[in-house]
N, C-alpha and C positions, 0 to 999 in steps of 0.2 A: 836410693841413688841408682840400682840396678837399671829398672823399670825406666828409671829417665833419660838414662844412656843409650837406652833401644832408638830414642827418637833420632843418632844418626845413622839408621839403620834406612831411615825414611826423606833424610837431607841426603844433595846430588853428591856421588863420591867425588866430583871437583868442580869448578868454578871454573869459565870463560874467564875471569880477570881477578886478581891479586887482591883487589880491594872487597871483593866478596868474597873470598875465602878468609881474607884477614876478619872481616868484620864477622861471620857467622864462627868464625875460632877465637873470636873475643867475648863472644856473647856466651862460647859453652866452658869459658875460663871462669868466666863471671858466675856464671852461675855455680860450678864446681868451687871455686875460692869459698863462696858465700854461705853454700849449703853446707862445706866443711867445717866452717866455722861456726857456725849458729846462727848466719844471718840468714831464713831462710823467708824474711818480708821481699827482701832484695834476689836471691837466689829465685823466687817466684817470679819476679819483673822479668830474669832475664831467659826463666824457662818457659813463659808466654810469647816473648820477643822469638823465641827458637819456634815455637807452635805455629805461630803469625807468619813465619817466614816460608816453613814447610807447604800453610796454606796458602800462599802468595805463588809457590813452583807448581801447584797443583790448576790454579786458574791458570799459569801461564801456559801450561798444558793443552788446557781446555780452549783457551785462546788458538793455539795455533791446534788444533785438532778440527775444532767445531767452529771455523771462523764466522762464520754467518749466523748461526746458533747466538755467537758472542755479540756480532753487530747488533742482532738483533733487542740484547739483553740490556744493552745501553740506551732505549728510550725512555726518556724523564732525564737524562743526562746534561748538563749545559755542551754546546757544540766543542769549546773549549779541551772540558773534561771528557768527553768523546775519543777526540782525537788523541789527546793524552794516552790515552787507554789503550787505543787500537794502535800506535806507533811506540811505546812505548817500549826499551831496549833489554828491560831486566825488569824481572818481578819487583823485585825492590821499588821499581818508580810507580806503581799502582796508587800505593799510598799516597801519593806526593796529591793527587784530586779525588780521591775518596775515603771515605769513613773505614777504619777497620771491619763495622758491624755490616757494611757497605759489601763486601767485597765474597761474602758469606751466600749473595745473593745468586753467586754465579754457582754456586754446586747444583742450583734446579738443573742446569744444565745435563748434569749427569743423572738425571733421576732423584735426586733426593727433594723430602717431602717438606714444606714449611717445619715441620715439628724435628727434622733433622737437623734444616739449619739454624731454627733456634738453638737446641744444642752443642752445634756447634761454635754457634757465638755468644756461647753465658759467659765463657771465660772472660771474653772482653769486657762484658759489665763487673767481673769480678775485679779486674786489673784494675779497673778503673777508678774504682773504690781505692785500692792500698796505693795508686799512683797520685794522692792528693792530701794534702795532712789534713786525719782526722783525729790524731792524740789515741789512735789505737792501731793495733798490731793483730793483725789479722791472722800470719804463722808463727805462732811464736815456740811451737816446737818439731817437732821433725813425724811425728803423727800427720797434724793435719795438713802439712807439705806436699807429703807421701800421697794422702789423700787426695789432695788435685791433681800431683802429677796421675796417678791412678787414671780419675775422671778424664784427664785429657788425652791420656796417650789411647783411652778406650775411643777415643772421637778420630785421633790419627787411625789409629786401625779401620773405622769405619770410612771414613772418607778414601782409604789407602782401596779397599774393597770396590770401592762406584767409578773409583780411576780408571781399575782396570780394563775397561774398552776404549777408554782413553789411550793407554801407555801402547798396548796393542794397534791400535790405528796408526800410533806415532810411528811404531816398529816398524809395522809393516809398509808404511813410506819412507822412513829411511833405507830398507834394503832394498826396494824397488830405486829410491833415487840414486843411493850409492852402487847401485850393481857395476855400471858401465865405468871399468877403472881407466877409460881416456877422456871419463867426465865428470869425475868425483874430481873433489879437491886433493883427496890424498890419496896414491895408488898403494901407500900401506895398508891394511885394514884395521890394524890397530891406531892408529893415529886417524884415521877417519872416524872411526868409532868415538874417539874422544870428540871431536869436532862438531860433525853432521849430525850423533847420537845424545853422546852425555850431555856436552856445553849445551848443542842448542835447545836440549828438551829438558835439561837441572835434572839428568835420570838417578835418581838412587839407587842402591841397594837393591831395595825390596822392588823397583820398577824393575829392572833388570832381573828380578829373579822370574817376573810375569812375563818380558819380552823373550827369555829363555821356555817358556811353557807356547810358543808362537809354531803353529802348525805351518810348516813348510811346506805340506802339501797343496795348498791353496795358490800356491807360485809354481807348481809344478811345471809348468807351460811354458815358465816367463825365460825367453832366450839367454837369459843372464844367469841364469838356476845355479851353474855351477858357482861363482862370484856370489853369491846369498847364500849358498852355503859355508865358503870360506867365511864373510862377515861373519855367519852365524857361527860359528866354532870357534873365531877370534875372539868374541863376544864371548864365550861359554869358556877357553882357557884364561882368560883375563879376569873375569867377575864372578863368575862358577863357583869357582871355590873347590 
């Protein structure tokens, strides 16, 4: 159970909208009910559903990082599901025109190699299995549970690692575009930070402990230096720790 509680370590610490913090704090009810209990067939659905979702903030990421990188990753796509893709408002609606095993395609983007994102997408053919009646029960005790979560949270860690010039390029356009506080949205910097930072990049925990490792001296120059530094301190007493 330890081990699988780490994974909100690596979901955004809030949500743009109420229906996605409800549904991603349904899904880790779900699962904790289930695994306490001994359902741990069902406790596994919705600790895949939690894996799915992390990987879904991670393309949206990458999406707004590598835009053209992403445009480009959509050919073979129907025009349709294209568009879907590149307009689309929240992680969440990716699914809605592609394949789970689909979506796995975009970590090349970051460098990772076919055999990476094979492993990253076994899980899905494993759900896929216990999400169908076969008259068998695949965890039926708290070992081989253990086990997967194990196997997967070793794939969040790796995928958390190829982000990192991802979360970094985010950072450092958010502080360039929040510098000028008579053209931010919010002339707090904590409230901007939730805004223009968390909400619109799903930043977690573990992103923010990377965007805090973000060398300032590369903006030395930038006439707004002082305003990037206060971000970056509001940032460091809020999520810091």
């Amino acid at each position: 159970m330890d081990e699988a509680l780490e994974l909100g370590s690596y979901l955004p610490v809030s949500f743009k909208t109420r229906s996605e913090q409800e549904y991603v704090a349904f899904l880790w009810d779900a699962f904790q009910s289930n695994y306490t209990s001994g359902k741990y067939e069902f406790a596994s659905l919705a600790f895949h559903l939690l894996y799915m979702s992390f990987v879904s903030f991670s393309i949206w990421q990458i999406r707004l990082a590598r835009e053209q990188d992403f445009k480009n990753a959509l050919v073979g796509f129907q025009s349709e599901s294209e568009n879907m893709l590149l307009e689309a408002d929240s992680p969440f609606k990716f699914f809605e025109k592609m394949k789970e095993s689909q979506i796995f395609r975009f970590m090349k983007l970051i460098g990772c190699t076919n055999e990476h994102v094979g492993e990253f997408a076994k899980f899905v053919k494993r759900r896929n299995r216990i999400a169908h009646p076969s008259g068998t029960v695949f965890f039926n005790d708290r070992t081989s549970i253990d086990k997967e979560i194990s196997e997967m949270m070793q794939e969040v860690a790796n995928i958390q690692q190829h982000m990192r010039p991802i979360i970094l390029e985010a950072y450092g356009r958010f502080l360039v575009g929040s510098a000028d506080i008579d053209e931010r949205e919010y002339s707090i910097p904590e409230q901007e930070i939730e805004a223009s930072l968390i909400h619109r990049n799903y930043i977690s925990q573990k992103d923010i402990e990377v965007c805090l490792s973000y060398d300032l001296a590369r903006l030395e120059r930038h006439s707004e230096i002082e305003s990037i530094r206060t971000l970056h301190e509001a940032l460091k007493s809020e999520f810091g720790g």
